[in-house]
PDBQT receptor file of N, H, CA, C and O in Angstrom, charges set to zero:
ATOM      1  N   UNK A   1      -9.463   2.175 -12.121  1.00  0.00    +0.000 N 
ATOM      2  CA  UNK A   1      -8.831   1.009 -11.543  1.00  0.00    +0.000 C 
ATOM      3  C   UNK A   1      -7.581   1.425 -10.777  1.00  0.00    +0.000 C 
ATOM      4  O   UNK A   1      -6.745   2.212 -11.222  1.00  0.00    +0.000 OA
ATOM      5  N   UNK A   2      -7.514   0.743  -9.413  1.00  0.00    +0.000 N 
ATOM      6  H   UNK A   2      -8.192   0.104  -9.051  1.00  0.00    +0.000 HD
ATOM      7  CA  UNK A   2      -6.434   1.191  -8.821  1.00  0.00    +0.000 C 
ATOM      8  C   UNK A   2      -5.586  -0.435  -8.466  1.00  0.00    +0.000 C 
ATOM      9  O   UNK A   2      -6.040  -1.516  -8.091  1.00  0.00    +0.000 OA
ATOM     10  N   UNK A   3      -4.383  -0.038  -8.747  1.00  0.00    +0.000 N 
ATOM     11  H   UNK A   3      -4.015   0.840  -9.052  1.00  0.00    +0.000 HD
ATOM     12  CA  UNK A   3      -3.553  -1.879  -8.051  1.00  0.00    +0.000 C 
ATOM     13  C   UNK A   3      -2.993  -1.224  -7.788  1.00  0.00    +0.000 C 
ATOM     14  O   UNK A   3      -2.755  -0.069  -8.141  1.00  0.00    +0.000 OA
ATOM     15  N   UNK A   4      -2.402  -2.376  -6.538  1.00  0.00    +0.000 N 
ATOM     16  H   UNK A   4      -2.595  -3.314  -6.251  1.00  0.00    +0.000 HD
ATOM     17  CA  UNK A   4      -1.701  -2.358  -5.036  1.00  0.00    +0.000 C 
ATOM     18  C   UNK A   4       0.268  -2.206  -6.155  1.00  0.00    +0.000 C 
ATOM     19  O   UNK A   4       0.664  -2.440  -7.296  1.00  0.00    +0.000 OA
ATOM     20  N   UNK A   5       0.841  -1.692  -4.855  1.00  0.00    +0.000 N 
ATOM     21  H   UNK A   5       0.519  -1.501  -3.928  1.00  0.00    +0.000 HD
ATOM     22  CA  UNK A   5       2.185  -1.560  -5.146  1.00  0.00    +0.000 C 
ATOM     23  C   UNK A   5       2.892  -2.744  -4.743  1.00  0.00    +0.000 C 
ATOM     24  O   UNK A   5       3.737  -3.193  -5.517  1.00  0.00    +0.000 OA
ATOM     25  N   UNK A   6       2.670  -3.322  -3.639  1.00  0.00    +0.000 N 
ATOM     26  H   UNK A   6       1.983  -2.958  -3.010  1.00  0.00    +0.000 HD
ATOM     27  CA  UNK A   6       3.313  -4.841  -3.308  1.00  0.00    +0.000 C 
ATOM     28  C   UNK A   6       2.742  -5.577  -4.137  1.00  0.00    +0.000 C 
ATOM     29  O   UNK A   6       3.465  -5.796  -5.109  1.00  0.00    +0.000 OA
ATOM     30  N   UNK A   7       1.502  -6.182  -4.196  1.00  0.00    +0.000 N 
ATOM     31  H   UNK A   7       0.914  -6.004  -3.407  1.00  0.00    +0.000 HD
ATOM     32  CA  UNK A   7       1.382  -7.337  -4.729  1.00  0.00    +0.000 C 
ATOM     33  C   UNK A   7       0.497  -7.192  -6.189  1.00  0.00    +0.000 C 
ATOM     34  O   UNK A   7       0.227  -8.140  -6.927  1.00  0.00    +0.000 OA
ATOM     35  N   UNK A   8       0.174  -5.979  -6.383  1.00  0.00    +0.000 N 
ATOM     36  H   UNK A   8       0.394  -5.209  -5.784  1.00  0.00    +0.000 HD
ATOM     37  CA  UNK A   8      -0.313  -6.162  -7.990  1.00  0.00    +0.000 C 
ATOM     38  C   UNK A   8      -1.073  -6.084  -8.620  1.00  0.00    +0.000 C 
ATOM     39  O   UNK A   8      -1.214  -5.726  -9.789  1.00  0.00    +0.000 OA
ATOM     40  N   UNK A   9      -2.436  -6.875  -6.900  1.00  0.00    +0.000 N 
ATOM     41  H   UNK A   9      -2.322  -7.166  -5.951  1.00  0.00    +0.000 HD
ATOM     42  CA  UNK A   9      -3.797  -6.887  -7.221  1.00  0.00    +0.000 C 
ATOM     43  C   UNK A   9      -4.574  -5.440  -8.280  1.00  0.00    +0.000 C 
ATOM     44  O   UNK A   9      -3.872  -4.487  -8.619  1.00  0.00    +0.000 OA
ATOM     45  N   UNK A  10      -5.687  -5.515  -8.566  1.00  0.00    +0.000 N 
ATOM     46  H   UNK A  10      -6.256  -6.290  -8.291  1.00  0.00    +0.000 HD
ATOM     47  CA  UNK A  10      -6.008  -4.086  -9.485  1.00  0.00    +0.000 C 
ATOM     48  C   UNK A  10      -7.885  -4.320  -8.538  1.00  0.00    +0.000 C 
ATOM     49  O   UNK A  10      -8.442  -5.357  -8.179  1.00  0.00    +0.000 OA
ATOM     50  N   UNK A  11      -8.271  -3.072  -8.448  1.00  0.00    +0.000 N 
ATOM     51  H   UNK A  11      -7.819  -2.229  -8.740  1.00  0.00    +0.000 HD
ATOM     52  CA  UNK A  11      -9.669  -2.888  -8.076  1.00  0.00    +0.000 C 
ATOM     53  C   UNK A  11     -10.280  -1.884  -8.359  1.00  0.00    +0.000 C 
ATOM     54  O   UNK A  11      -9.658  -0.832  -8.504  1.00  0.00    +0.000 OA
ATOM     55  N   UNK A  12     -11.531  -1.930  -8.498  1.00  0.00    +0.000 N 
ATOM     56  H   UNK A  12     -12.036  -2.785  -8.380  1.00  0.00    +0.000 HD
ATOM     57  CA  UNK A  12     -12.011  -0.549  -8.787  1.00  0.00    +0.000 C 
ATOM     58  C   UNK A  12     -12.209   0.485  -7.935  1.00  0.00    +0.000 C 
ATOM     59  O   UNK A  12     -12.031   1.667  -8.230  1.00  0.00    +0.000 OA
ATOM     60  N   UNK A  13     -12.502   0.152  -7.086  1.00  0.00    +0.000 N 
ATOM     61  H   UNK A  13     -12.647  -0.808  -6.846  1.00  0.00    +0.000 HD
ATOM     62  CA  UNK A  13     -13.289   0.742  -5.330  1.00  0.00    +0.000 C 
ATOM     63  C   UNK A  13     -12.084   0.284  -4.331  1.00  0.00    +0.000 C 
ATOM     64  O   UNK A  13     -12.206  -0.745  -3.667  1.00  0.00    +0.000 OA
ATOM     65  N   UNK A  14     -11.034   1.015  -4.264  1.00  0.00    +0.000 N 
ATOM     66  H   UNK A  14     -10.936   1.851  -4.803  1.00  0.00    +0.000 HD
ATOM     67  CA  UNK A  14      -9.785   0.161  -3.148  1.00  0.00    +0.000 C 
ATOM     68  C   UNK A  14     -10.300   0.392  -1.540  1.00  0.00    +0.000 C 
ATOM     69  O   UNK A  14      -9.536   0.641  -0.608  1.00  0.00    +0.000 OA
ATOM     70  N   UNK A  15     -11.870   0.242  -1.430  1.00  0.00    +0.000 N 
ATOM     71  H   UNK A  15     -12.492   0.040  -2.187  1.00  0.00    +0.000 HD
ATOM     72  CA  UNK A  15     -12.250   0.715   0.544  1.00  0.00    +0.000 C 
ATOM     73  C   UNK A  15     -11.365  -0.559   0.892  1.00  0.00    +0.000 C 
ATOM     74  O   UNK A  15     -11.008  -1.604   0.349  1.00  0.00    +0.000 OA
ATOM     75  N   UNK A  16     -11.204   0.136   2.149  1.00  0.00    +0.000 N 
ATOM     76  H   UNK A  16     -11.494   0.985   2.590  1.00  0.00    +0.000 HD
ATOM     77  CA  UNK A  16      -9.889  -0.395   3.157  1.00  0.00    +0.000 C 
ATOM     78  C   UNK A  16      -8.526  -0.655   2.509  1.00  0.00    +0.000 C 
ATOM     79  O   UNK A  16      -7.651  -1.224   3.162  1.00  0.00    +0.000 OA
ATOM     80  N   UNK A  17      -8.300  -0.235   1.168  1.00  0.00    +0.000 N 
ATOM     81  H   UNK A  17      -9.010   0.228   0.637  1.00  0.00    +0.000 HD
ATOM     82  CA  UNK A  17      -7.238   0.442   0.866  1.00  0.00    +0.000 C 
ATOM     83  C   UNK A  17      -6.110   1.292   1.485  1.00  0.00    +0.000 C 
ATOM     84  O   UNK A  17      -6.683   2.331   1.812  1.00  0.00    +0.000 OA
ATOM     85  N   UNK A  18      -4.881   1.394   1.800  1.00  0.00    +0.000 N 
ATOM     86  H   UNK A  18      -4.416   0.549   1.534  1.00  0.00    +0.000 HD
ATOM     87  CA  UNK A  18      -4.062   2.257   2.276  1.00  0.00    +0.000 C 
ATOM     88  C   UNK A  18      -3.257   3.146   1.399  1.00  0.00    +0.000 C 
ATOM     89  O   UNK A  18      -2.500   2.629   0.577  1.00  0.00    +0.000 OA
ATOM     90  N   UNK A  19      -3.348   4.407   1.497  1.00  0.00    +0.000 N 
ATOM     91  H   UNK A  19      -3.963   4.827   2.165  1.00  0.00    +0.000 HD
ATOM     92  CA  UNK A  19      -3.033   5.398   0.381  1.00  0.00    +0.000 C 
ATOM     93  C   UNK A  19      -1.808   5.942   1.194  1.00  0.00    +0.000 C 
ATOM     94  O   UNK A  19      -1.703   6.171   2.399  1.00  0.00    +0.000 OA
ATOM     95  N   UNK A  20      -0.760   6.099  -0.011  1.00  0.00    +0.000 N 
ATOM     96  H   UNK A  20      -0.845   5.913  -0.990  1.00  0.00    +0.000 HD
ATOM     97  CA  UNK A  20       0.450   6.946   0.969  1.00  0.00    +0.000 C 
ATOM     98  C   UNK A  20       1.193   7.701  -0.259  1.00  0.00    +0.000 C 
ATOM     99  O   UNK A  20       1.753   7.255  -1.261  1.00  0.00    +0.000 OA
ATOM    100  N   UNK A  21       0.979   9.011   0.209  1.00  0.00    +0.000 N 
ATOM    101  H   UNK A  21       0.524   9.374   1.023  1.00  0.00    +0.000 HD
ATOM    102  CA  UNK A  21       1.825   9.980  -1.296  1.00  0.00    +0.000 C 
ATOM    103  C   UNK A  21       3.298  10.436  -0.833  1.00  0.00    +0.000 C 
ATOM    104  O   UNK A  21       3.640  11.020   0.195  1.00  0.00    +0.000 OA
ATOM    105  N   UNK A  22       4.005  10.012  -1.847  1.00  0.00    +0.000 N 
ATOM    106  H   UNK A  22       3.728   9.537  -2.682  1.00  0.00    +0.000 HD
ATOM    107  CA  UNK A  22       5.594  10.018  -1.522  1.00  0.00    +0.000 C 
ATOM    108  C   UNK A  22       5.980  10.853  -2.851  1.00  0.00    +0.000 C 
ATOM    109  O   UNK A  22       5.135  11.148  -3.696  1.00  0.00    +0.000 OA
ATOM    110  N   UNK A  23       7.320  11.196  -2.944  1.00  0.00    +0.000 N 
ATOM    111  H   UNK A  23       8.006  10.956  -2.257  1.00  0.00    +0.000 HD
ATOM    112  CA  UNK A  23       7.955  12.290  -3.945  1.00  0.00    +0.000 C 
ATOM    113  C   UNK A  23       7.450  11.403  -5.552  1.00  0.00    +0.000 C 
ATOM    114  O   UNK A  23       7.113  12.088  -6.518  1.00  0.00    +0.000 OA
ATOM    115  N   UNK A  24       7.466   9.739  -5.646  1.00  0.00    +0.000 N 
ATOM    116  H   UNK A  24       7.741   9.183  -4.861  1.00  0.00    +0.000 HD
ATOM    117  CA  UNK A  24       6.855   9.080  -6.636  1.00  0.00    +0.000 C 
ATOM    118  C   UNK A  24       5.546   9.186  -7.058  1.00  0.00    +0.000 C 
ATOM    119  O   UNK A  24       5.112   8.639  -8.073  1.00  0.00    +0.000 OA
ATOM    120  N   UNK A  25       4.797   9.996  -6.172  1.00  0.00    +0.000 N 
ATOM    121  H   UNK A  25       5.149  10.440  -5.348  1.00  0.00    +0.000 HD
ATOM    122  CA  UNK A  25       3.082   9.891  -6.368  1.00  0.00    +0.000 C 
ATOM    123  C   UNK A  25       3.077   9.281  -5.493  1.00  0.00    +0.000 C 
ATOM    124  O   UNK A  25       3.971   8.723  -4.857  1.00  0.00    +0.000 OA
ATOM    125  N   UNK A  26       1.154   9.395  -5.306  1.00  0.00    +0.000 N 
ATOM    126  H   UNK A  26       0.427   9.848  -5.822  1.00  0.00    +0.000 HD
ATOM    127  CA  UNK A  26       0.663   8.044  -4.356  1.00  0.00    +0.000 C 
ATOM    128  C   UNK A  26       0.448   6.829  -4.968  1.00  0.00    +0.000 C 
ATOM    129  O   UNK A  26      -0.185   6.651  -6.009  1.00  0.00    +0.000 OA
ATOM    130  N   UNK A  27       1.154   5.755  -4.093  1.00  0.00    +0.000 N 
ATOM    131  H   UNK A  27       1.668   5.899  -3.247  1.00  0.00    +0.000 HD
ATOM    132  CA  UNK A  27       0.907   4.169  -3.441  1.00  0.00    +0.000 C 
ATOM    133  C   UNK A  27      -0.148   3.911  -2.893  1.00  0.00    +0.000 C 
ATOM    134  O   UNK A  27      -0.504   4.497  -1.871  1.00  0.00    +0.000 OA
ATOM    135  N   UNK A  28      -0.798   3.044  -3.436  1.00  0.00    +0.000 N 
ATOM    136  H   UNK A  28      -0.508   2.568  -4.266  1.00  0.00    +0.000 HD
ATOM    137  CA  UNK A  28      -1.599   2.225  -3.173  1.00  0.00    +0.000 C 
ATOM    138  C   UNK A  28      -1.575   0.930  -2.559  1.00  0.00    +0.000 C 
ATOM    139  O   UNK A  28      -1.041   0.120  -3.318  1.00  0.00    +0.000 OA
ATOM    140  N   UNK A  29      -1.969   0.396  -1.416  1.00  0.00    +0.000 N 
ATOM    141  H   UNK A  29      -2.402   1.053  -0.800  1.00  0.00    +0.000 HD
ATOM    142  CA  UNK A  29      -1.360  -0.973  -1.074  1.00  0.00    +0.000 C 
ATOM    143  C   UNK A  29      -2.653  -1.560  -0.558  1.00  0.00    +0.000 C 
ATOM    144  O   UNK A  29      -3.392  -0.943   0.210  1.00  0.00    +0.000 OA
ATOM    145  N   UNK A  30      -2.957  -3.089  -1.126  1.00  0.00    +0.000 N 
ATOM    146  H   UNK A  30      -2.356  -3.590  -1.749  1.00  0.00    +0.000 HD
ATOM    147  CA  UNK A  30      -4.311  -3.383  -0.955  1.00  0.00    +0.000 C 
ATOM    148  C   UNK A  30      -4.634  -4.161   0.636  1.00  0.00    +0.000 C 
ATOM    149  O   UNK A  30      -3.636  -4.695   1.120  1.00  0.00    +0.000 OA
ATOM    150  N   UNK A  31      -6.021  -4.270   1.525  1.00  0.00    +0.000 N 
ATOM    151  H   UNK A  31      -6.832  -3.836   1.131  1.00  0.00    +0.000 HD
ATOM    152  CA  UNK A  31      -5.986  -4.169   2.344  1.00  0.00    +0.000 C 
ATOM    153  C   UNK A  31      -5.338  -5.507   2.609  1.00  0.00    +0.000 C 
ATOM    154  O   UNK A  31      -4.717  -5.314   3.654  1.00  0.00    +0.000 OA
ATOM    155  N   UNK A  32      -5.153  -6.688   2.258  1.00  0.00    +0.000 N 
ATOM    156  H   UNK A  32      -5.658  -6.845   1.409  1.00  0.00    +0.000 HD
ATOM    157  CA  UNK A  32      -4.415  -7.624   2.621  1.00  0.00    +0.000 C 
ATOM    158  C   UNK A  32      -2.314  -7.212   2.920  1.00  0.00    +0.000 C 
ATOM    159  O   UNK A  32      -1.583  -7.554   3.850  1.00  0.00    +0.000 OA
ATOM    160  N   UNK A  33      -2.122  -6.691   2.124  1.00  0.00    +0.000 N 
ATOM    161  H   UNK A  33      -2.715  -6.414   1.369  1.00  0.00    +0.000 HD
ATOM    162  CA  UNK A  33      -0.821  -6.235   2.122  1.00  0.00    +0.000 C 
ATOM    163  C   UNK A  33      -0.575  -4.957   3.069  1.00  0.00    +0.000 C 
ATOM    164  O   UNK A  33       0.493  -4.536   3.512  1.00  0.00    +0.000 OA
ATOM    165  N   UNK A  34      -1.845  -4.477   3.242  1.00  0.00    +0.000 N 
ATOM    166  H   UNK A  34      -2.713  -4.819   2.882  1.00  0.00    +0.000 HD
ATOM    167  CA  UNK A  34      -1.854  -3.613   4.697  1.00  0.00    +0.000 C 
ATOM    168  C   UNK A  34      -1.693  -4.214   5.701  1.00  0.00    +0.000 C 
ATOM    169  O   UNK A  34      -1.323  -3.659   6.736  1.00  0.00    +0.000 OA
ATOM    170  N   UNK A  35      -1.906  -5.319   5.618  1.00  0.00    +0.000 N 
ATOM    171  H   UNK A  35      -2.207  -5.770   4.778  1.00  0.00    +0.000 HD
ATOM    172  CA  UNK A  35      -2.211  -6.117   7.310  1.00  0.00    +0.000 C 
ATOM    173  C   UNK A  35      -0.804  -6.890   7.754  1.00  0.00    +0.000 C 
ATOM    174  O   UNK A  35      -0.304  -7.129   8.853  1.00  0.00    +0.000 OA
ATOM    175  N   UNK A  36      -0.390  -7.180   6.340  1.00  0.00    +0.000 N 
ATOM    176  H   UNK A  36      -0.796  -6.986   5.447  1.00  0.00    +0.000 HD
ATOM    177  CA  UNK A  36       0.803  -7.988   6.578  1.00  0.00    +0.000 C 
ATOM    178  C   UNK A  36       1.889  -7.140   6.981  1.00  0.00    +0.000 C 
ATOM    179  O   UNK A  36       2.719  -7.449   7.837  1.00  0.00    +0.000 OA
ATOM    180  N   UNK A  37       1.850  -5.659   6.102  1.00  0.00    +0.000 N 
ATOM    181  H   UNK A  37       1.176  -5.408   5.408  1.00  0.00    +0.000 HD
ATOM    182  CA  UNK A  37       2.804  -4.576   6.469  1.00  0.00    +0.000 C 
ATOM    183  C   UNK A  37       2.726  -3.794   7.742  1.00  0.00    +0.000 C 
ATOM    184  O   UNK A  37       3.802  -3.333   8.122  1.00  0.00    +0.000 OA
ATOM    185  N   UNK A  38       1.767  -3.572   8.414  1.00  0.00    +0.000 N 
ATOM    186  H   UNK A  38       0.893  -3.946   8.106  1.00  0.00    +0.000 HD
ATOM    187  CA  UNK A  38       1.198  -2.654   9.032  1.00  0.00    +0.000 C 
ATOM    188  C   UNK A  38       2.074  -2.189  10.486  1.00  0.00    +0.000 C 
ATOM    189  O   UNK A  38       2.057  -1.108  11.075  1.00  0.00    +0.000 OA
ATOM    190  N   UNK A  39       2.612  -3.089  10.707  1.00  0.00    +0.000 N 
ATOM    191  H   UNK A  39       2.626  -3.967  10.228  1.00  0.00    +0.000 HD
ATOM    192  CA  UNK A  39       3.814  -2.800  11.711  1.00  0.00    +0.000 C 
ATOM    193  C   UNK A  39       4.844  -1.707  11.028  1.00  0.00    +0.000 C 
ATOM    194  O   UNK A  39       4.968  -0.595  11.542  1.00  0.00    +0.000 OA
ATOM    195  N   UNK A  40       5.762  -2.175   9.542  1.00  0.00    +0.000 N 
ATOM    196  H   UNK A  40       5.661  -3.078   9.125  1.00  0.00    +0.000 HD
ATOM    197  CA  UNK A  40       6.680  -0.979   8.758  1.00  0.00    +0.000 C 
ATOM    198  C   UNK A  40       5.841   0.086   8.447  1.00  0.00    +0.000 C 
ATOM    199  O   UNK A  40       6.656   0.936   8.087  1.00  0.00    +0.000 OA
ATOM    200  N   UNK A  41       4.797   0.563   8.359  1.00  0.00    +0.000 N 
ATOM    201  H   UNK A  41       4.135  -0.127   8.652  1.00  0.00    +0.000 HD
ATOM    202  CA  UNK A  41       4.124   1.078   7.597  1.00  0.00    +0.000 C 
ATOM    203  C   UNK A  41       3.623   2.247   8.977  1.00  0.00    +0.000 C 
ATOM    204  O   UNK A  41       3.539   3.455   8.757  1.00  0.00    +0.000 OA
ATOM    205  N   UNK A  42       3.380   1.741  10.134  1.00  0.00    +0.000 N 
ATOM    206  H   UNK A  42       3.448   0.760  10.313  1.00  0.00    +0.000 HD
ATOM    207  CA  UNK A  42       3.083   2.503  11.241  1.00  0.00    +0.000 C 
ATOM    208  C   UNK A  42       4.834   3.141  11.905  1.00  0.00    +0.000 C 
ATOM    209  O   UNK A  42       5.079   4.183  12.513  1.00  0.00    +0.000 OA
ATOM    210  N   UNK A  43       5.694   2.118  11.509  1.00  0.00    +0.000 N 
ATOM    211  H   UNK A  43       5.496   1.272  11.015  1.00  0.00    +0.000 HD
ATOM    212  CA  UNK A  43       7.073   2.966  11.552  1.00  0.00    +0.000 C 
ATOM    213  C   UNK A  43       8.003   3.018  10.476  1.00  0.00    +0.000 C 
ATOM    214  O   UNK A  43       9.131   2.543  10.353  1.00  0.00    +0.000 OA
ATOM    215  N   UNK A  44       7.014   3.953   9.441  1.00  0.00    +0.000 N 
ATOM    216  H   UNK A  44       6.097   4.339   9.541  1.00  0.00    +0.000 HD
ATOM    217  CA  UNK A  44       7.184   4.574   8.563  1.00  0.00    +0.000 C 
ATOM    218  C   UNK A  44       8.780   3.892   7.720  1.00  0.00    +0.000 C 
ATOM    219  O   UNK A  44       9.564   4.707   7.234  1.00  0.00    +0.000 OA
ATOM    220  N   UNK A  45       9.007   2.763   7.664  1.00  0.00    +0.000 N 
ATOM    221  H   UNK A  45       8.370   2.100   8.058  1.00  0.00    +0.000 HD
ATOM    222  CA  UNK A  45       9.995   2.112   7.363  1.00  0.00    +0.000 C 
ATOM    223  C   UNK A  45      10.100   2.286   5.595  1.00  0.00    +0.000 C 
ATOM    224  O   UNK A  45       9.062   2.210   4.938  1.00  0.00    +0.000 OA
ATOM    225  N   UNK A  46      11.090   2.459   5.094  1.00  0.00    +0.000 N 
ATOM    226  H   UNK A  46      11.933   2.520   5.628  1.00  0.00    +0.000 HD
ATOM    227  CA  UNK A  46      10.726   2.499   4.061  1.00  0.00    +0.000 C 
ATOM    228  C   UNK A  46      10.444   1.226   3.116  1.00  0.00    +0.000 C 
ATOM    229  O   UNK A  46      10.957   0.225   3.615  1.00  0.00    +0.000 OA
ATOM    230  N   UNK A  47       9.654   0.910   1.664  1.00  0.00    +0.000 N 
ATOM    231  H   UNK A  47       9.237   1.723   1.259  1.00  0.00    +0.000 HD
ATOM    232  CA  UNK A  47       8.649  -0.131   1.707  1.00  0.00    +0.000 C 
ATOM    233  C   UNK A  47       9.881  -1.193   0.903  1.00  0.00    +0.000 C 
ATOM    234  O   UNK A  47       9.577  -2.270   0.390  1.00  0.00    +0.000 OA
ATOM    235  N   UNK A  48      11.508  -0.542   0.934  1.00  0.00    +0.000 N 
ATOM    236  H   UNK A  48      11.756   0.332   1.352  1.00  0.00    +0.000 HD
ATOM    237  CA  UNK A  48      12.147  -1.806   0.065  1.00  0.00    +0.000 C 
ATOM    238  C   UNK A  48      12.379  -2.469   1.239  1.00  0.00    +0.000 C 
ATOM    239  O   UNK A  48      12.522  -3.623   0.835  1.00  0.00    +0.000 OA
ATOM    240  N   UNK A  49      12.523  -2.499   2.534  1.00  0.00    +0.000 N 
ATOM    241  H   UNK A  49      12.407  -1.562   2.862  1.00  0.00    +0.000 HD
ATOM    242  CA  UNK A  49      12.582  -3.190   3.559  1.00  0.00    +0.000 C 
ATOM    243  C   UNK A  49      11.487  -4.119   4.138  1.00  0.00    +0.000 C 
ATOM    244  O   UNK A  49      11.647  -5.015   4.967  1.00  0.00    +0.000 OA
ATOM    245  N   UNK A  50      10.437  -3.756   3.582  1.00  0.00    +0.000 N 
ATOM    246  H   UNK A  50      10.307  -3.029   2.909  1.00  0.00    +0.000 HD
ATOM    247  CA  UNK A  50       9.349  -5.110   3.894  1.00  0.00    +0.000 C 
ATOM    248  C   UNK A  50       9.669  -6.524   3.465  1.00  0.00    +0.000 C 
ATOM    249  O   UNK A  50       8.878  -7.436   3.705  1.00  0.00    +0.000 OA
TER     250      UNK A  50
């Protein structure tokens, strides 16, 4: 089971999932919270600013 770092969700299979490994491990962020982020996330903003 993998859940998202913004919002919480949990899944088994995260396809269209966005994976991002930082000095914490990798983040997981589910594809809805990809879409909403996807502007900070393409300029690499960091994620307490969303």
């Amino acid at each position: 089971m993998v859940s998202c770092t913004s919002c919480g969700v949990t899944a088994e299979s995260p396809l269209g999932w966005t994976t991002d490994v930082t000095e914490r491990g990798a983040q997981h962020l589910c594809d809805r919270c990809s879409r909403d982020n996807l502007r900070s996330i393409e300029g690499r903003l960091d994620p307490a600013y969303w």
